[in-house]
C-alpha positions, 0 to 999 in steps of 0.5 A: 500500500503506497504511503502517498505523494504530496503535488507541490503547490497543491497540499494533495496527496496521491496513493492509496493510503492517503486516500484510504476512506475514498477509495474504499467508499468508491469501491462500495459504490462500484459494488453497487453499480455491479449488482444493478447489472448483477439483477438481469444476468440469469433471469432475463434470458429466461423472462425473453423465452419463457414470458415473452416467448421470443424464440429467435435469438437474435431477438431475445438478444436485443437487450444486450445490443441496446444495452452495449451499444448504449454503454459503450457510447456513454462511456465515451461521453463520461470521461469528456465530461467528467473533465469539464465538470468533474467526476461527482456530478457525473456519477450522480447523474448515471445513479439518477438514471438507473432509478427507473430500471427495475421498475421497468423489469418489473411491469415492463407489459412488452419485450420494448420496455425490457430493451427500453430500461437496458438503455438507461441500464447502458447509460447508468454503467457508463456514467457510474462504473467508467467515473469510479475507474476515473476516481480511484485512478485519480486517487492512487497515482501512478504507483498503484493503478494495476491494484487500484483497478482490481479492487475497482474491478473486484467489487463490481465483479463479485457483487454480480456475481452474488446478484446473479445467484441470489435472482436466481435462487428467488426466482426459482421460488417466487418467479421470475418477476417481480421479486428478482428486480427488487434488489435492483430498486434497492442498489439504485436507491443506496448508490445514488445515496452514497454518490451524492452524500459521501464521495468527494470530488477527485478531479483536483488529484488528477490535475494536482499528478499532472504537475509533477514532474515524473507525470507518465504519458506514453511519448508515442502516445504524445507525438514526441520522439521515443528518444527523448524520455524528458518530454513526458509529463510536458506534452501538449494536450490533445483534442478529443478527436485526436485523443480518440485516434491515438487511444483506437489505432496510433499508439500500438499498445492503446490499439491493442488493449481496444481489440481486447477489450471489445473481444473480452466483453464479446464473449461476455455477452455470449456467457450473459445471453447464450450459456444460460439458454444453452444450459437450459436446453441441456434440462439444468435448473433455474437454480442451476442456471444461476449458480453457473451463471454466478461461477464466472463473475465470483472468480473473475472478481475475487481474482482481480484482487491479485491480478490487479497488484501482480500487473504492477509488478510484472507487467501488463502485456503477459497478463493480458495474453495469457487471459486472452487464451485462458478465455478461449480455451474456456470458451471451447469447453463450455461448447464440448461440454453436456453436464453441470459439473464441465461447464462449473470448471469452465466457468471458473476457468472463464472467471480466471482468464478474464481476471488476469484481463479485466484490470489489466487493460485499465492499467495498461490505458492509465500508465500511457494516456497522460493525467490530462487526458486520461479520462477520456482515453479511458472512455475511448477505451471502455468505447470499443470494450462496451461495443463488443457486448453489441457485437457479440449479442448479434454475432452470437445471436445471428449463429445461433439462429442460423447454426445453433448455439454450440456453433455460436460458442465455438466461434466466439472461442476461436475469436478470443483465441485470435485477440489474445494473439494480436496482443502478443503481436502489436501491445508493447509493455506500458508498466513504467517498472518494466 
């Protein structure tokens, strides 16, 4: 746990331990924000099929694209303003919007108002989740991004993890609406609570680490020869669109962490969307369905815990391939396997892959992106990642309907698997330490 720097001039203090109480909050409030997505994971594929009775895929599926596609371009929107108007408004905006979402599950009369409250639901993970990254960064410092980001990743990951078996369990007893949709009701109205009495903002940390003299942003990122180290931290700031351009396609490392990003959130929407209805195929349990649906989450937030630090200590760029392939080979056992006790093992081989991922790619966009501009490099970043729930919502949905669901699985495999490889190929290691 780092002790903390003092920015001259600004009496502020950066690190973890300097600014234990705020994170902590921010952990408890990114929780929260994982337990709103945590409400829909194993009931609504089963609500699409058995009261809405959408029999095509792709329709059933339309929720995640809604949903994606709304994050995605939210969380582009949420680093530009929470640079012009700071982080706390931000997050209690995104809590606001999240109010009607369970309502909505619940009397939702249409398959309309299902895609209609995963919009807001897009709009309030893009608001809440990418400001508290954005926050706890701004916190930490350069030093404990990697660990910063675990924690961040880890509350979120698990409280799903714990919601997604908990609407299970109650919907197995009491339905699928409305009891599951009522844990949502109470999250929103507790975070947005904590938001808007508790949390503090942190946006003067960010400029207080932007002037220090050892200020990290990636000279290739800046435009300023490789050669010439002295120019970090004195860069010229760039313009939204030139921030964009750098953080999809210039820089080789930012490049690199945005294709993984998306394939890592694709084949999210195949686990969120396809396993519950292949394994309900296969005869499991409602019951069964959401302990299996729990499984993922549980290790991929738990062990965000350790891989979050261990990045920090060895580096970004082994990590993220390595979960890459984890992920695939996962992927691939989920497809070859027809019993309970296969797919648990796949599923928390799918949780480990993704754990030494998830933080991984955050971190990786911290140590490159300069403080004066990291916050929207982050929401290009969490752009391209959020748009693969989109894309993998109609990819998976459209080779379903046309192949069957275990085709659908086996492809997104092969694509995770190829992702992985693109990063051993084009990302450069960004850790300062390395």
């Amino acid at each position: 746990m780092t002790a903390g720097t003092t920015a001259p001039g600004s009496g502020i203090r950066l690190g973890l331990r300097a600014n234990l109480a705020q994170f902590a909050l921010l952990v408890a409030v990114n929780a929260l924000v994982g337990g709103m997505l945590g409400q829909e994971r194993t009931v609504l594929p089963l609500l699409a099929r058995d009261v809405f009775h959408l029999s095509a895929y792709t329709a059933a599926l339309t929720y995640i694209v809604a949903f994606g596609a709304t994050k995605a371009i939210t969380n582009f929107f949420a680093g530009t303003l929470s640079d012009r108007y700071g982080r706390k408004p931000v997050l209690v905006a995104g809590w606001l919007v999240a109010l009607p979402v369970p309502m909505l599950l619940i009397w939702g009369p249409a398959w309309g108002w299902i895609v209609f409250a995963n919009v807001l639901l897009g709009i309030n993970q893009g608001l809440t989740w990418s400001t508290t990254v954005i926050m706890k960064i701004d916190l930490v410092g350069p030093a404990s991004r990697g660990l910063a980001m675990g924690f961040n990743e880890a509350s979120g990951y698990v409280a799903l993890a714990v919601t997604a078996m908990a609407t299970g369990a109650i919907a197995a007893h009491a339905g699928l609406r409305p009891a599951p949709f009522l844990l949502g009701a109470a999250y929103a109205a507790l975070g947005l609570g904590l938001s808007t009495l508790a949390v503090r903002e942190t946006l003067g940390h960010a400029r207080a680490e932007a002037a220090l003299p050892h200020a990290l942003g990636s000279p290739r990122a800046g435009g300023t020869p490789v050669s010439a180290p002295a120019n970090r931290g004195r860069l010229g700031e760039p313009t939204t669109g030139q921030i964009a351009w750098i953080t999809s396609f210039r820089d080789r490392a930012l490049s690199a962490v945005c294709q993984a990003g998306m394939v890592n959130n694709l084949n999210d929407a195949l686990a969120w969307g396809i396993f519950p209805l292949l394994f309900a195929a296969h005869g499991l349990s409602v019951a069964r369905i959401g302990v299996l649906a729990a499984l993922y989450p549980a290790v991929w937030g738990f062990g965000q815990l350790l891989t979050g630090w261990w990045s920090d200590r060895i580096g970004r760029k082994h990590l993220i391939t390595a979960g890459m392939m984890i992920q695939a080979a996962a992927i691939a056992l989920v497809a070859t396997g027809s019993t309970f006790p296969v797919w648990a093992a796949a599923q928390v081989l799918l949780g480990a892959g993704t754990a030494l991922v998830y933080p991984t790619l955050l971190a990786a966009v911290g140590d490159v992106a300069h403080p004066a501009w990291r916050a929207r490099s982050v929401g290009v970043y969490r752009l391209w990642r959020d748009g693969g729930f989109a894309v993998g919502a109609l990819l998976a949905g459209a080779l379903a309907d046309a192949y069957g669901l275990t085709t659908a699985v086996w492809a997104v495999a092969a694509l995770t698997g190829a992702s992985g490889l693109l990063v051993a190929v084009r990302m450069y290691e960004t850790h300062p330490r390395t």
